[in-house]
C-alpha positions as CSV (number, residue, x, y, z in Angstrom):
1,X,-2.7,-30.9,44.9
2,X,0.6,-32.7,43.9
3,X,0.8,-36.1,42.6
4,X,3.5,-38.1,40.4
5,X,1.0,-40.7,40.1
6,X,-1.3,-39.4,37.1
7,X,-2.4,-42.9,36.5
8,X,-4.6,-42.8,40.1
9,X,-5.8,-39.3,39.4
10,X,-9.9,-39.0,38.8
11,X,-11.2,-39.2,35.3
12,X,-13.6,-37.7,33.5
13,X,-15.6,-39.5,30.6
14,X,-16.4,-37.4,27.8
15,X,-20.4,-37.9,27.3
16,X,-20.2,-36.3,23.7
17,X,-20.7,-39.1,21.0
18,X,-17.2,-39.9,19.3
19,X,-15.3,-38.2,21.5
20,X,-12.0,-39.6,24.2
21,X,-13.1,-41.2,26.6
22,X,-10.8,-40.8,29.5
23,X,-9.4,-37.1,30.5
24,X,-6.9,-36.4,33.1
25,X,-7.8,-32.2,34.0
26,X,-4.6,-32.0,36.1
27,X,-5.3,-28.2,35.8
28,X,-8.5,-28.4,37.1
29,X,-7.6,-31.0,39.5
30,X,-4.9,-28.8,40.8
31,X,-6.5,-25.2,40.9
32,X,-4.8,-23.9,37.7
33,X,-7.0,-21.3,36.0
34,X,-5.1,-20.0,33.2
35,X,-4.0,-23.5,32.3
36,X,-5.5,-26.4,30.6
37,X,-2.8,-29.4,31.0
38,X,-4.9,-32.6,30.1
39,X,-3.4,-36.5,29.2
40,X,-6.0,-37.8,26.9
41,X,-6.6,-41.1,26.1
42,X,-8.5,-42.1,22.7
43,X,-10.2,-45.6,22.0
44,X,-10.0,-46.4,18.4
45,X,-12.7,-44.6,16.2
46,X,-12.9,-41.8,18.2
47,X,-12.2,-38.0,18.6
48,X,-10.4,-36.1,21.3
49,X,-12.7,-32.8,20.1
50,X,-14.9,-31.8,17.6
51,X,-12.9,-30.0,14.7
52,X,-12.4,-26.3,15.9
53,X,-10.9,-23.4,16.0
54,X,-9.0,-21.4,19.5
55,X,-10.0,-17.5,18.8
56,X,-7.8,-16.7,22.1
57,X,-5.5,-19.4,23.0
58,X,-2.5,-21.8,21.8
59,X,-3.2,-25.2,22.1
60,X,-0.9,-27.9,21.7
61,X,-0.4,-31.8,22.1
62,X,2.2,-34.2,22.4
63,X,1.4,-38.1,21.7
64,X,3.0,-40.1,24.2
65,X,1.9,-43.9,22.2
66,X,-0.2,-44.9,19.9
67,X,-1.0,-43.4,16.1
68,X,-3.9,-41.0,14.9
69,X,-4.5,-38.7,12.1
70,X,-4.4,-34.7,13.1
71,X,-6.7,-32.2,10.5
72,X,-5.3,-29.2,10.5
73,X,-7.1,-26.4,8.3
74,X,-7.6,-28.8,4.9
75,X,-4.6,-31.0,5.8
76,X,-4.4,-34.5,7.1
77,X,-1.3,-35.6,8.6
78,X,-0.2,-39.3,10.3
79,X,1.3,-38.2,13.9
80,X,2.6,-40.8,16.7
81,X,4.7,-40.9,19.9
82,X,7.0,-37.9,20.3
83,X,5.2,-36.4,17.9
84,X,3.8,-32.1,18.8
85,X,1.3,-30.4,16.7
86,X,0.9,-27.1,18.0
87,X,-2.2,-24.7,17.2
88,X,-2.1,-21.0,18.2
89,X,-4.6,-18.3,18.4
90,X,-7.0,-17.7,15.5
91,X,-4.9,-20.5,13.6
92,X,-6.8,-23.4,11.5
93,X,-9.6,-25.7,12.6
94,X,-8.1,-28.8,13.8
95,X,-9.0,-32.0,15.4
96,X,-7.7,-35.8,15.7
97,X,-9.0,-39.0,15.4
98,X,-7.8,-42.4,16.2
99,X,-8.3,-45.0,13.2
100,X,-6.4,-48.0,14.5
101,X,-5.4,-51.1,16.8
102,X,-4.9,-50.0,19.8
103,X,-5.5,-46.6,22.0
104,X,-3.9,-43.0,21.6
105,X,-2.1,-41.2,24.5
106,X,-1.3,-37.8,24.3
107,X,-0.5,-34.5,26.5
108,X,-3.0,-31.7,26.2
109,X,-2.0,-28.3,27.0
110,X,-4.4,-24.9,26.6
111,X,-3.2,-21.3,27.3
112,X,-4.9,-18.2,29.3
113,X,-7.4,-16.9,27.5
114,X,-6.0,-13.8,25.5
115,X,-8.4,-11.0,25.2
């Protein structure tokens, strides 16, 4: 499947409590199995995950608009558009959580499982 249209794409709704609440699975969508490559969007007060930790696989994110506050291991810090955060195998529990006005975009991207 091939589309420069993301915006059309289906959705999925996350049903956890908290959590975002509109995920583009372009991997999924497209056939990919060794590749997770996601745009997220976040309402204000809520998640994208619950914090955790990738045993085998990098993750990383890159906010296309809006604000949020990334945990990484015992550290908080304030990330917004152009901003990466990138999380690789066995690394820290992490997870981000939109405080504020207005919602958080971002890119999602998970590697093949290592094992």
């Amino acid at each position: 499947m091939k589309s420069n249209r993301w915006r059309e794409l289906p959705r999925r709704i996350s049903s956890i409590p908290m959590q975002c609440v509109q995920i583009n699975p372009f991997g999924d969508l497209t056939g990919l199995t060794g590749l997770g490559f996601h745009i997220i969007e976040v309402e204000p007060g809520r998640d994208t995950t619950e914090y955790h930790v990738h045993y085998h696989e990098d993750e990383c994110v890159y906010v296309l608009s809006g604000t949020a506050t990334a945990y990484i291991g015992g550290e908080e810090y304030q990330i917004s558009e152009g901003d990466f955060v990138g999380y690789r195998a066995g690394g820290e529990a992490h997870g981000i959580t939109k405080h504020r006005h207005g919602n958080l975009q971002m890119h999602c991207r998970r590697s093949t499982t290592r094992f």
